[in-house]
LUMBAVO-471071 format. One line per 10 residues: number of its first residue (from 1); for each residue y, z, x of C-alpha. Coordinates in steps of 0.25 Angstrom, whole numbers. Each point is the difference from the previous one (the first is absolute). Example, Ala and Ser with C-alpha at 12.3 -4.5 7.8 and 13.67 -1.06 7.14 Angstrom:
REM LUMBAVO-471071
1) -18/31/49 ~ 14/-2/6 $
***
This chain:
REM LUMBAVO-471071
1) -64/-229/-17 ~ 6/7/-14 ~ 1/-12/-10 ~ 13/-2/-9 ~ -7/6/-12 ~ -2/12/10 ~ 13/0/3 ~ 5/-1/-14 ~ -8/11/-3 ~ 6/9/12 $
11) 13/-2/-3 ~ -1/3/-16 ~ -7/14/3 ~ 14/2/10 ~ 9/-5/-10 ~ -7/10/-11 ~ 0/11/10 ~ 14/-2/5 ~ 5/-1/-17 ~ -9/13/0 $
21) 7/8/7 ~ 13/-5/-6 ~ -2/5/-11 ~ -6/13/2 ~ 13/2/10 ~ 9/-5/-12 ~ -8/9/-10 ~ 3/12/8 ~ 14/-4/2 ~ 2/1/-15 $
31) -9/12/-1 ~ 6/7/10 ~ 14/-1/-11 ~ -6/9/-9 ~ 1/15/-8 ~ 0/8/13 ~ 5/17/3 ~ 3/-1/15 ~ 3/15/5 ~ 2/4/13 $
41) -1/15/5 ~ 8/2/12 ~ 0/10/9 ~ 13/4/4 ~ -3/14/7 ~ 4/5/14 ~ -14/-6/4 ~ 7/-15/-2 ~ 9/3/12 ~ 12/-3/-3 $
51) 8/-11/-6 ~ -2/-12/7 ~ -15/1/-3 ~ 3/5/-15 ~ 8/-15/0 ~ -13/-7/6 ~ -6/5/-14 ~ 10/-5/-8 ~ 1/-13/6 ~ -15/-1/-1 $
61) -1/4/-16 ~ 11/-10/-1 ~ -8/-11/7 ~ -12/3/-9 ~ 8/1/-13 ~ 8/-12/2 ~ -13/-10/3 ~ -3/3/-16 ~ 9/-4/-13 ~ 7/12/-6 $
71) 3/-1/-15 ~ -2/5/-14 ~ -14/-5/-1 ~ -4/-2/16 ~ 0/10/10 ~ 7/15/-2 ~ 3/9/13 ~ 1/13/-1 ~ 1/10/12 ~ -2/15/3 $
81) 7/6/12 ~ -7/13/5 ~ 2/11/10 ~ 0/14/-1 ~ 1/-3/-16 ~ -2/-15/-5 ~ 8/-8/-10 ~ 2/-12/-9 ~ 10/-9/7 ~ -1/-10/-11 $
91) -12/-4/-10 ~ -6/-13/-6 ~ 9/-1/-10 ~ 15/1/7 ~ 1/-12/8 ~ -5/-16/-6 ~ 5/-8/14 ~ -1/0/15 ~ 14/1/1 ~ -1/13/-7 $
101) -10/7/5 ~ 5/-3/15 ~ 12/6/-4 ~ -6/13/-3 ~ -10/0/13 ~ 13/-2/9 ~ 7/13/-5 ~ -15/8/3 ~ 2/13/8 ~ -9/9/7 $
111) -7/11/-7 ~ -2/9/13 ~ -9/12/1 ~ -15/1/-2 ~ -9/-11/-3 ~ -3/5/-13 ~ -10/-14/-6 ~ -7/8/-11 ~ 13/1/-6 ~ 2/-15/0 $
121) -11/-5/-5 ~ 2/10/-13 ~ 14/-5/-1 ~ -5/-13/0 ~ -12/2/-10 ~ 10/7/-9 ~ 13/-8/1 ~ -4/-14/4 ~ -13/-4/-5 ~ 1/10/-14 $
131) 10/-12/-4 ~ -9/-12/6 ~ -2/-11/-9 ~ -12/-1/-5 ~ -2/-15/3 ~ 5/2/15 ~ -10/1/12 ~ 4/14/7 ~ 0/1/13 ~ 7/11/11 $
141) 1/0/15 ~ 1/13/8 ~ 8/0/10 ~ -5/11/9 ~ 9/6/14 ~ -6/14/0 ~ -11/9/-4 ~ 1/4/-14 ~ 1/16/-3 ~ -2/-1/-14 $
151) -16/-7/-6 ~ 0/-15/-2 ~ -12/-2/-3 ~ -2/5/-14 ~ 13/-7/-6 ~ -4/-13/7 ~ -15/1/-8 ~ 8/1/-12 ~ 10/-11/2 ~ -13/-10/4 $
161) -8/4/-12 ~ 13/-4/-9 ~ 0/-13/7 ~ 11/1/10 ~ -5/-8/13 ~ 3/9/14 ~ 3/-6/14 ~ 4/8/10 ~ 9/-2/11 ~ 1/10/14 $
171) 11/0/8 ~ 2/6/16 ~ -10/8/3 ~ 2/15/-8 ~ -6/-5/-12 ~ -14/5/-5 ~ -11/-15/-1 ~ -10/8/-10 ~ 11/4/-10 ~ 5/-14/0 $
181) -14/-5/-1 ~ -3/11/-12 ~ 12/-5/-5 ~ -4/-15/0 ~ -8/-7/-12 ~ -8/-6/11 ~ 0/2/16 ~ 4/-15/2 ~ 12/6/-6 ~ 5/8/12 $
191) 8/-7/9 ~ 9/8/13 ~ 12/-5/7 ~ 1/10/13 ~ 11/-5/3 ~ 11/-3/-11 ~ 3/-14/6 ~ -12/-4/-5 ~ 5/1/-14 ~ 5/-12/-1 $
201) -14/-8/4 ~ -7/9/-9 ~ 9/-5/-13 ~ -5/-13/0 ~ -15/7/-1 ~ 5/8/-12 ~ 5/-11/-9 ~ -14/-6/3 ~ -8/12/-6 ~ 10/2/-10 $
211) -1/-13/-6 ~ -13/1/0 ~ -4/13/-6 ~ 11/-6/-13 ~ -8/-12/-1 ~ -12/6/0 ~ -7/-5/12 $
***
């Protein structure tokens, strides 16, 4: 039989194991406030479908945005719609609350045309993450509904080697996986959603490896 010493002993190491994870738990919390770029790079081609998936997407960059705390010194969104030609909808410095930037995501259209992804990541490297701060961890996720026809790969390097940390989301079934993995700072980036549906489970994932490329982990 365990003695009460024992016992004493056993519930100490639970008690210091429980107060353990609290902490770590509540440190990442706070941490997961800090100097952060956010971009997204959506495709909005004809390989998307259609509207009602395009909606899926912003829906899903809303969910993911919204699980951090915008502000002047927290988290900055920016986002680069791309088709036949890609653009900056709006850049880290425009928009300081949720409110804001969901605002701006809910008046998105379409691009349309060709799925033109070389193009986005250079608008991107060029027009977002040019003007990053230089405290902010930087980080961009692709999101991928077609087959690029322009080269991903060589703008991706550069953006990696200046820092910027890429996942890569694939969507239906007309996208290409070994551009999104050329394009990911690391294969475990590379998530796919063959069905848009899916977006919404997949969010949740997102804010997870997110939060833990900002704080480091």
């Amino acid at each position: 039989m365990i003695g009460v010493k024992a016992k004493f002993q056993i519930l100490v190491v639970n008690v210091c194991n429980y107060l353990h994870k609290i902490f770590k738990d509540f440190t990442y919390f706070l941490k997961i406030k800090g100097a952060v770029d956010l971009a997204f790079m959506l495709d909005a081609s004809s390989s998307i479908g259609g509207d009602a998936n395009f909606q899926l997407c912003l829906k899903f960059i809303k969910a993911v945005y919204g699980s951090f705390t915008i502000s002047a010194t927290g988290y900055h969104i920016g986002i680069v719609l791309f088709g036949a030609s890609a653009s900056v909808s709006f850049d880290f410095s425009k928009y300081s609350s949720v409110s804001e930037v969901d605002a701006a995501v809910g008046s998105m259209k379409m691009v349309g045309g060709a799925c033109a992804a070389g193009q986005g990541l250079s608008t991107c490297q060029t027009q977002l993450f040019a003007q990053s701060r230089q405290n902010a961890a930087k980080v961009l996720l692709v999101m991928m509904a077609g087959k690029s026809t322009d080269d991903v790969s060589g703008v991706a390097e550069s953006l990696k080697r200046a820092g910027v940390k890429i996942f890569c989301l694939g969507m239906g079934s007309s996208f290409d996986k070994t551009q999104l993995t050329s394009m990911a700072t690391e294969e475990s980036y590379v998530q796919i959603a063959t069905d848009y549906s899916q977006l919404a489970t997949l969010s949740t994932l997102f804010v997870s490896l997110v939060g833990q490329v900002a704080t480091g982990k």
